[in-house]
C-alpha positions as CSV (number, residue, x, y, z in Angstrom):
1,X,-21.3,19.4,-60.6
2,X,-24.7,19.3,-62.3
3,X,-27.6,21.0,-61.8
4,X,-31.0,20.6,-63.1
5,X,-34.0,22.5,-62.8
6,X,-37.8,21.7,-63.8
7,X,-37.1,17.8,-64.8
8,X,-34.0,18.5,-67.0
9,X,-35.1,21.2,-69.4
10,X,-38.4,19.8,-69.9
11,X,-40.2,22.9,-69.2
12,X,-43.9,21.9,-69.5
13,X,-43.4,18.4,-68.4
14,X,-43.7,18.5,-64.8
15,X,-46.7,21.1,-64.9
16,X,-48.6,18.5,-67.3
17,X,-48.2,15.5,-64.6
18,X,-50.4,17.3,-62.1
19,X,-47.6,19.4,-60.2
20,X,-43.6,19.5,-58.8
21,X,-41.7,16.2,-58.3
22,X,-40.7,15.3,-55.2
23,X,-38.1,16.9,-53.5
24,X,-35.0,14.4,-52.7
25,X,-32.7,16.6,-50.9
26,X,-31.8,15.7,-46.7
27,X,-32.2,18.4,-44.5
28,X,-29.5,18.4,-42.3
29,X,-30.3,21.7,-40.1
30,X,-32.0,19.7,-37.1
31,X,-29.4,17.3,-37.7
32,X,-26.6,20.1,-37.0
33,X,-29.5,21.8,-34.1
34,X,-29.0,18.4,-32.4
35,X,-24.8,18.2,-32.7
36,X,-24.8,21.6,-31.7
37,X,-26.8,21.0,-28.4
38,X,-24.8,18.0,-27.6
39,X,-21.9,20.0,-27.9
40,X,-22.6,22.4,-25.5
41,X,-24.0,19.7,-22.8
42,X,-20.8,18.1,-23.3
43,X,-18.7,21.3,-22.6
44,X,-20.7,22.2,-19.8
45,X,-20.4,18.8,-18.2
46,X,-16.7,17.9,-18.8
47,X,-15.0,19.9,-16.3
48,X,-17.3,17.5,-14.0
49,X,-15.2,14.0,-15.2
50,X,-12.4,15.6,-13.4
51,X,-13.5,16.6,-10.3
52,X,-12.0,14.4,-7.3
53,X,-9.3,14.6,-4.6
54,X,-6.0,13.6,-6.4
55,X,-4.2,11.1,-4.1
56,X,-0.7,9.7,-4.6
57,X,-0.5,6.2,-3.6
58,X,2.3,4.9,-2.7
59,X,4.5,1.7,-4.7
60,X,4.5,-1.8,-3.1
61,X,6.4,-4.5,-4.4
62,X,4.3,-7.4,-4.8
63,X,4.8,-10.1,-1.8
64,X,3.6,-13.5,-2.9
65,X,3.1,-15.3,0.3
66,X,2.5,-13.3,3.6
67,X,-0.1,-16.2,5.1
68,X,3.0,-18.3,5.6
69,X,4.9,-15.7,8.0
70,X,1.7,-15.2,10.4
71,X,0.6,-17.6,13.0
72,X,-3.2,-19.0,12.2
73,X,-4.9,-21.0,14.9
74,X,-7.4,-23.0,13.4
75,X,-10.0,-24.9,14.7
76,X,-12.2,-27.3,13.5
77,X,-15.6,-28.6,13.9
78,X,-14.3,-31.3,15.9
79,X,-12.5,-29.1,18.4
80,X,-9.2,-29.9,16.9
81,X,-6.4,-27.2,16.6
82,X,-4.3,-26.5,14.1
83,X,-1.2,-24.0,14.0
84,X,-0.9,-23.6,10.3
85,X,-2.0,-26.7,9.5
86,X,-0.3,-28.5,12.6
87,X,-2.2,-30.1,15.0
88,X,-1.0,-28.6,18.5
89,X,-2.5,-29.3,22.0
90,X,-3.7,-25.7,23.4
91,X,-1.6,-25.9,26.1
92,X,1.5,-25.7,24.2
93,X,0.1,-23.4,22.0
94,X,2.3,-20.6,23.7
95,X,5.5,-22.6,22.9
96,X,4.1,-23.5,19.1
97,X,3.9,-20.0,18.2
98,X,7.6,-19.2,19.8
99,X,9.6,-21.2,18.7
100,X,7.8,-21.3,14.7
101,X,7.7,-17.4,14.8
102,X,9.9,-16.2,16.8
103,X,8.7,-13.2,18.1
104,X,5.4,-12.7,16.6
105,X,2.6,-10.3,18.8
106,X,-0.2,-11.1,17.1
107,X,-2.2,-14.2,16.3
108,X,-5.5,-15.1,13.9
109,X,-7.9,-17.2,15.0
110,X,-10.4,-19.3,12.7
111,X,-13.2,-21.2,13.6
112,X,-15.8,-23.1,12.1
113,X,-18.9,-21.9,12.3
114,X,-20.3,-25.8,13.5
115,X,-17.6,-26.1,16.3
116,X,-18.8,-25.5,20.1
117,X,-18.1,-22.3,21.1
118,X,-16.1,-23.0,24.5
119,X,-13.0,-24.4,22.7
120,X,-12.5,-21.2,20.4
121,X,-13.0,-18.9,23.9
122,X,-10.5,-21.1,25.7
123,X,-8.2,-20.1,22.5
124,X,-8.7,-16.6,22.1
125,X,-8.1,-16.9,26.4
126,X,-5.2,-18.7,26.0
127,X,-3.5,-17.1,23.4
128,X,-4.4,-13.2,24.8
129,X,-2.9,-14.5,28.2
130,X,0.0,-15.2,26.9
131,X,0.6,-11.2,25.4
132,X,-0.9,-12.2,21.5
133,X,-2.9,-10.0,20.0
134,X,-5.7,-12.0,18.7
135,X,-7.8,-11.2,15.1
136,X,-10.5,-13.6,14.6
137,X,-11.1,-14.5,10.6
138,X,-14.4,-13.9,9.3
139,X,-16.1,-14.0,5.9
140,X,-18.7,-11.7,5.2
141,X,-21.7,-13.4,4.2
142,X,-22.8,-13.1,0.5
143,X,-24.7,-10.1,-0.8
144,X,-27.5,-11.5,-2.7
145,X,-28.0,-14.0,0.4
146,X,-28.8,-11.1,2.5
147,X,-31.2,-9.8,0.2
148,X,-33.4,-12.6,0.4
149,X,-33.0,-12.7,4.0
């Protein structure tokens, strides 16, 4: 490695341009000041990522169709019901559910929102009178259309 001082070994030259030459070296130290300070922000703060209650969940196998095994009621905006896409009359809705599922206790129920509301109380009546439990399907309305509202 090289060195050179003064210009190369011009010794009067620099003096008799009007002063030093500009210096071209980096300075690294508040370069390092700055890794250094990161560093100890970091150590300080990484015992932090861990922090949390550590929970073992357990393993499912993965079961494709469930909707298929439980009884839905559905009714549309006509009044209509529907067990799983059947049409049934709600007085052998009792029956339906029997002899398709056997010996299933509980029932959903979904409505539309446009149907009259008698026909899905006569339903949930029916069905609850008859020793089902009944879970009425919902969707939760979308965020940004509450936001507005």
């Amino acid at each position: 490695m090289a060195l050179s001082v003064n210009g190369g070994g011009n010794f009067g030259s620099s003096r008799r341009r009007g002063g030093q030459s500009a210096l071209s070296e980096i300075n690294v130290t508040p370069f390092v000041d700055v890794v250094l300070v990161l560093l100890i922000i970091f150590m300080l703060t990484a015992h932090i990522m861990d922090f949390g209650i550590e929970v073992d969940v357990p393993k499912t196998r993965y079961v494709k169709d469930t909707q298929k095994d439980m009884p839905v009621v559905s009714i549309n905006r006509d009044g209509l019901l529907y067990l799983n896409e059947k049409e049934v009359n709600i007085n052998d809705l009792q029956t339906a559910i029997q002899q398709r599922f056997g010996n299933a206790k509980s029932v959903f129920l979904k409505a539309d929102k446009g149907t009259v509301w008698e026909v899905p109380a006569q339903a949930m009546a029916e069905l609850s009178h008859s020793g089902f439990q009944v879970n009425v399907v919902v969707q939760p309305e979308d965020t940004a259309q509450q936001a507005r509202k």
